[in-house]
C-alpha positions in Angstrom: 0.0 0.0 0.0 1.5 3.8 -1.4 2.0 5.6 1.9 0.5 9.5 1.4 3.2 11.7 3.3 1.1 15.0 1.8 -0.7 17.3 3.9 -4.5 17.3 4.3 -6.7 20.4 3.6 -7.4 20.2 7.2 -3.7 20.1 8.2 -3.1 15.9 9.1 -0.2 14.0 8.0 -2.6 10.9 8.8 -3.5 10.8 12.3 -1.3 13.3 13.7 -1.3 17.5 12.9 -5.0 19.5 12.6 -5.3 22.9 14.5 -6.4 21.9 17.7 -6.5 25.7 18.8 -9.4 28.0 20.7 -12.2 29.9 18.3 -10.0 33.3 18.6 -7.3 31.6 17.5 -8.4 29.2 14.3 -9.5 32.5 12.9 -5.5 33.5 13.0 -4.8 30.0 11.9 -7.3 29.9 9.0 -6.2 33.8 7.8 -2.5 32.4 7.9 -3.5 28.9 5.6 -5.2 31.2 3.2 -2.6 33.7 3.0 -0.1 31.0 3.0 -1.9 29.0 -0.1 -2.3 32.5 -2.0 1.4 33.2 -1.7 3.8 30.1 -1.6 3.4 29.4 -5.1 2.7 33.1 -6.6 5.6 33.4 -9.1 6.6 37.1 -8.1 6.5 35.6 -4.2 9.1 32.5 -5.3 11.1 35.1 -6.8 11.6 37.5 -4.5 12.3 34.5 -1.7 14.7 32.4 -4.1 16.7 35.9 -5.1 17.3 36.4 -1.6 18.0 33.0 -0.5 21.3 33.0 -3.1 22.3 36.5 -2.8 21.4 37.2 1.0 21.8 33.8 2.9 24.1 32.0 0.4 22.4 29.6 -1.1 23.0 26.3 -2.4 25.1 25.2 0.5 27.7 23.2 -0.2 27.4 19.2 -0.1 30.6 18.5 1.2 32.3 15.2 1.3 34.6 14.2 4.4 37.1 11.7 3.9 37.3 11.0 7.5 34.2 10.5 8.4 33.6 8.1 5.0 36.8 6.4 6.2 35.6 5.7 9.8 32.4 4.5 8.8 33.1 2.9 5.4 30.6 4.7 3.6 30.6 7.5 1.5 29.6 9.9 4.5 28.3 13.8 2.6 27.5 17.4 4.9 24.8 19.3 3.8 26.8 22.7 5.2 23.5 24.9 6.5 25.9 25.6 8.9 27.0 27.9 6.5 24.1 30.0 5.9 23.8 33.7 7.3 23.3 33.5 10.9 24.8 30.0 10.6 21.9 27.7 10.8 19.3 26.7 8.6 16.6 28.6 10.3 17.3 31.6 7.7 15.4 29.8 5.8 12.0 29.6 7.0 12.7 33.2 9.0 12.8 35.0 5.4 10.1 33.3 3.6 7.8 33.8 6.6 8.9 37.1 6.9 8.0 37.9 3.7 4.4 36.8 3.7 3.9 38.9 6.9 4.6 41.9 4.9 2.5 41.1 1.9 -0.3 40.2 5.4 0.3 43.7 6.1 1.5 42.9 10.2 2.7 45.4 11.9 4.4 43.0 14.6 6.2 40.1 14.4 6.6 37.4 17.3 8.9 34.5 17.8 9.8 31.8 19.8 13.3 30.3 20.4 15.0 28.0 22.6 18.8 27.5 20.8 18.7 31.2 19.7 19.1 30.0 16.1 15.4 30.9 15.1 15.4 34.3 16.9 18.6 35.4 15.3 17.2 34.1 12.0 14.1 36.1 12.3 15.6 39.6 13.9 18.1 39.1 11.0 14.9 38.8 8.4 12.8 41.4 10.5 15.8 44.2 10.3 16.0 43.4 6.3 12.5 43.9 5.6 12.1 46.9 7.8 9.3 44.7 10.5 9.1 45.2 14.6 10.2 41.8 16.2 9.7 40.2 19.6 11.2 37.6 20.5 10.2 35.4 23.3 12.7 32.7 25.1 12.6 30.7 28.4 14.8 32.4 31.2 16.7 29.4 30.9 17.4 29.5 27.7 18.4 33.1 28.1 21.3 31.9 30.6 22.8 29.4 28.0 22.7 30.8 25.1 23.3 34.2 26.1 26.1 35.0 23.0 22.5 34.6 21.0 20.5 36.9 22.7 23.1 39.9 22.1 22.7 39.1 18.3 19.1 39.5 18.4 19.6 42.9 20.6 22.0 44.4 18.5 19.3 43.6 15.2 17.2 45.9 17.1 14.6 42.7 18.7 12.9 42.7 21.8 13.9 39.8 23.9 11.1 38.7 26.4 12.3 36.1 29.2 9.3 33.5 29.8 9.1 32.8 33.7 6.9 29.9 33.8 7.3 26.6 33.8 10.7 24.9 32.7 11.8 28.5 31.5 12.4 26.6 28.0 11.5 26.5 24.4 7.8 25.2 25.2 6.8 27.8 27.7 8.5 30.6 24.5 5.6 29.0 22.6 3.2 28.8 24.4 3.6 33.1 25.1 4.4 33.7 21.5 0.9 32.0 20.7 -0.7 34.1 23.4 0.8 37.2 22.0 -0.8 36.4 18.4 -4.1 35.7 20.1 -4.3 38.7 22.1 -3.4 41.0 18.9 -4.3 39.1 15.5 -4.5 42.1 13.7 -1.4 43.9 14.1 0.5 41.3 15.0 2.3 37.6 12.6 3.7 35.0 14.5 6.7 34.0 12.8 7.2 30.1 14.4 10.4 28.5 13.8 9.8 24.6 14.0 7.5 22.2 12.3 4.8 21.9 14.9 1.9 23.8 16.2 -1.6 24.3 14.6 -1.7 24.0 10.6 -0.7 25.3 8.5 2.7 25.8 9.9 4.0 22.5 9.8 3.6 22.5 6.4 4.4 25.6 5.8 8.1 25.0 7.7 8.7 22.2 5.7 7.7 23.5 2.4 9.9 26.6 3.4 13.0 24.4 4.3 12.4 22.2 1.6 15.2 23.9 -0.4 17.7 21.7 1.7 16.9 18.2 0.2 16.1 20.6 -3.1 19.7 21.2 -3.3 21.1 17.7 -2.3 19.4 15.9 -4.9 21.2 18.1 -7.8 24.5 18.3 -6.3 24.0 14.6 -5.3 23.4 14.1 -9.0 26.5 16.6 -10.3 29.3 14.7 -7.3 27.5 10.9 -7.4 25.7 10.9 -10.7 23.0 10.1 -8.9 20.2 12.1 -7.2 19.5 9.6 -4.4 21.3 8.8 -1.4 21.0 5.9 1.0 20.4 7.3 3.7 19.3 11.4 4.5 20.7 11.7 8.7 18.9 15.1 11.1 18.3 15.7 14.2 15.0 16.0 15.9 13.7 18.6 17.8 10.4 20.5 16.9 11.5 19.1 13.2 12.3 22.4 10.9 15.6 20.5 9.4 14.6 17.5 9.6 11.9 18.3 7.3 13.2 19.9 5.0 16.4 17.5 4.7 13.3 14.7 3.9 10.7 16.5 1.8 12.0 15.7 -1.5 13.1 12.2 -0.7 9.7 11.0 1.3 8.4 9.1 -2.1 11.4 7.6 -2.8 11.3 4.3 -0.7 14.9 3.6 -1.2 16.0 6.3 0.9 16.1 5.7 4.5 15.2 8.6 6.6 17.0 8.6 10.0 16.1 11.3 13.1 18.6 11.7 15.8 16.7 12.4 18.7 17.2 14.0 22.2 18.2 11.1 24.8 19.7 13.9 27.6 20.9 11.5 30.4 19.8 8.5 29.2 16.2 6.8 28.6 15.9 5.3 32.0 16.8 8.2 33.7 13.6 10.3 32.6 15.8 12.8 31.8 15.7 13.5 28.0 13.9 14.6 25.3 12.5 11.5 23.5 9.5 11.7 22.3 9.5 10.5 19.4 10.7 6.7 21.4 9.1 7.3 24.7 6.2 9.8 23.7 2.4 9.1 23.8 -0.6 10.4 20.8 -1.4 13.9 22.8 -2.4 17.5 21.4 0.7 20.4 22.0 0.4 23.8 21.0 -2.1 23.1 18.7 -1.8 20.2 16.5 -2.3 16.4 17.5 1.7 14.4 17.7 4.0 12.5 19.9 4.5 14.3 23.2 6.4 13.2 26.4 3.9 13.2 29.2 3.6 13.2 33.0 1.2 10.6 34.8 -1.4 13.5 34.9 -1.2 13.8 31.2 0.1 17.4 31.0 2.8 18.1 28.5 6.6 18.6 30.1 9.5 17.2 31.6 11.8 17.4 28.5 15.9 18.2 29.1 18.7 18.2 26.7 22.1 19.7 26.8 20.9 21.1 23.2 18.5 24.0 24.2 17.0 23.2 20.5 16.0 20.0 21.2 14.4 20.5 24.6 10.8 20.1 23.7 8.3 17.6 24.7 6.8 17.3 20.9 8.1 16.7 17.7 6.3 18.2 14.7 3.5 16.0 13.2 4.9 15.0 9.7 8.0 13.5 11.3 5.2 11.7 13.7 3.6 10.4 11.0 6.7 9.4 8.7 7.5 7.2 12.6 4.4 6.0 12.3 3.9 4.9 9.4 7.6 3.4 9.3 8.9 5.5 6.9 11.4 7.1 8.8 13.4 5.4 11.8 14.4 7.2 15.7 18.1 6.8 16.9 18.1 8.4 20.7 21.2 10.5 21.1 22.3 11.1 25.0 24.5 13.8 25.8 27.3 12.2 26.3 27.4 10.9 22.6 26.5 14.4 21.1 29.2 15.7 22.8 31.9 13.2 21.6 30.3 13.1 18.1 31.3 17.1 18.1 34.5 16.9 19.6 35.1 14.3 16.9 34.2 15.9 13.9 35.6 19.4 15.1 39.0 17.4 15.1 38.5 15.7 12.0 37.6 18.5 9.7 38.0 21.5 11.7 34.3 21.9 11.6 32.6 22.5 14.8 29.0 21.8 15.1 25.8 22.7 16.8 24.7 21.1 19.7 21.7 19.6 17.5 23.4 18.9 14.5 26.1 17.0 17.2 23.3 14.2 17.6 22.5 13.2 14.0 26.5 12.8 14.1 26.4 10.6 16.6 24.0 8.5 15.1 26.4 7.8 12.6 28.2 5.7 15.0 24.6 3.5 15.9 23.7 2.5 11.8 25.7 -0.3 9.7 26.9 0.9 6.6 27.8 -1.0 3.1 30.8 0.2 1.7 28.9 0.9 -1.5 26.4 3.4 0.7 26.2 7.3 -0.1 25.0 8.9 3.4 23.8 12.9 3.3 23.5 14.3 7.0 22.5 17.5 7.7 24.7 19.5 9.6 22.0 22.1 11.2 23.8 24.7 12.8 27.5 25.6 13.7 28.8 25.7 17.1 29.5 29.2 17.8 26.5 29.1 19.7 27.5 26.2 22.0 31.3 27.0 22.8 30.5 27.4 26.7 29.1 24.2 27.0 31.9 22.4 24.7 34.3 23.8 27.1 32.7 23.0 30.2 33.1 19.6 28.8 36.6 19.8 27.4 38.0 17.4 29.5 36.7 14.8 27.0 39.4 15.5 24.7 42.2 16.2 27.1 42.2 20.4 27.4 39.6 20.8 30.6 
């Protein structure tokens, strides 16, 4: 039976996604799908967004083939560099595209959420190009560890609000965001950086970020002679890369789709971010997906050394893709991201993200043929992360 890994008019990638949202807020969500179907194919809107993604973020980025790593894991082993976009992570992306409808929308005010800083940078970046207010909302937590982050957004003239309540993390950003875009639909675009919440962003993330597995199959095809790969490797958080390193490789059976997820401490210790592995069928922040859940069934308790991949959901395609088999979980701990990092930065002199740290370390959990073409997705550079990777130096010998 042909598995259907397209969106539904309602927003469901089969039994998980929809817009599970109060009355004043499906009107926002329904405004947004019909803005976002009137735009994302309009030839003067693809234009505008393409022209800027190669002369403003630097687009295609490279495909680049390490020796090293295909040596170590006897396989041809390729980088999809998005850690070389402008503001060094693939968020750009999604930031500039949204960004761009929001102006055509005529908002006023944009809002954001971010945990790893990535997406907040990315949108104050897009927000100080196209001239647009932004606020940014971020756990106090997050605020601490990723504080080089919040100085970036500052300095591009954003408004950094510190969320109080709860785990003071990238859920609790959310959920204010949301309340922000409730309160004020008319002046006001929320601008979400990850492949969950209510439709249509989930799909609209994924169609935005879609130019990543865009890209590899022609340079795939110009280095390999051939488009396909054997296996596409991402991390998982909410989903944004991990999406768009899959959407133009989800028909082609052949390809096996792996997600790196969040295993913090360890499964057993509780203390992770797995919920793709340990998560139960729950609605979060608006659509229906895998969330890690409490006895009393409320959503929470995710950690991660990777303040991008501390959430309790995972976006509701790559739910589905799980689901349906399509695509298969590898739970990274800590301990392995960090090594993974270390390893690569010494290897190639390329230091990653946090995230992007875990789908290297899955590398080390899949058997490889010799004859295998691998294309991981390298999410984010490191900059971000330095304090943590030198809290944790003594790994390599220079604590």
């Amino acid at each position: 039976m042909t598995q259907n890994f397209t969106v539904s008019p309602e927003g469901y990638y089969g039994q998980f996604g929809g817009a599970h949202v109060p009355e004043a807020l499906l009107k926002c969500t329904q405004n947004l799908a019909e803005n976002y179907r009137r735009y994302i194919d309009d030839p003067e809107f693809q234009a505008e967004y393409r022209e800027l993604l190669k002369d403003y973020v630097g687009r295609p980025t490279p495909l680049y083939r390490s020796e090293k790593l295909s040596s170590l894991h006897g396989c041809s082993v390729y980088l999809k560099r998005e850690d070389l976009c402008h503001t060094g992570a693939h968020k750009i992306n999604n930031a500039l595209g949204q960004a761009l409808l929001a102006k055509r929308m005529g908002a006023k005010r944009i809002v954001a959420e971010t945990g790893a800083g990535q997406h907040g940078v990315a949108t104050a970046t897009a927000c100080a190009l196209l001239n647009l207010e932004c606020v940014v909302y971020m756990g106090a937590e997050d605020i601490v560890r990723q504080h080089s982050n919040v100085q970036k957004m500052r300095l591009l003239g954003a408004k950094v609000e510190a969320v109080t309540e709860g785990s003071r993390t990238l859920e609790n950003a959310v959920d204010a965001a949301l309340r922000a875009w409730c309160d004020d639909p008319e002046n006001i675009y929320y601008l979400l950086g990850s492949a969950v919440g209510p439709h249509p962003f989930p799909d609209m993330v994924a169609r935005l970020q879609s130019v990543i597995s865009e890209e590899m199959r022609a340079q795939l095809l110009r280095q390999e002679g051939r488009e396909l790969p054997d296996y596409v490797v991402a991390c998982i958080g909410g989903g944004s890369n991990a999406t768009g390193s899959f959407f133009n490789f989800l028909d082609d059976l052949d390809v096996t789709l792996v997600l790196a997820e969040a295993g913090g401490k360890g499964l057993i210790t509780g203390k992770h971010a797995a919920s793709l592995t340990c998560g139960e069928t729950r609605v979060l922040h608006g659509a229906n997906t895998m969330v890690l859940t409490h006895e009393d069934e409320l959503a929470g308790g995710p950690y991660s050394i990777s303040a991008g991949l501390d959430y309790p959901g995972v976006g509701p395609l790559p739910a589905h893709l799980v689901d349906t088999g399509r695509a298969m979980v590898v739970p990274i701990t800590d301990e392995q991201a960090l090594d993974a990092a270390y390893e690569l930065n010494r290897m190639d002199g390329i230091l990653p993200a946090l995230e992007s740290a875990h789908a290297l370390a899955a590398l080390h959990k899949l058997d490889f043929k010799p004859t295998d073409i691998v294309i991981l997705t390298l999410s984010g550079r490191g900059d971000k992360d330095l304090e943590t990777y030198l809290l944790h130096a003594d790994r390599i010998g220079i604590g």
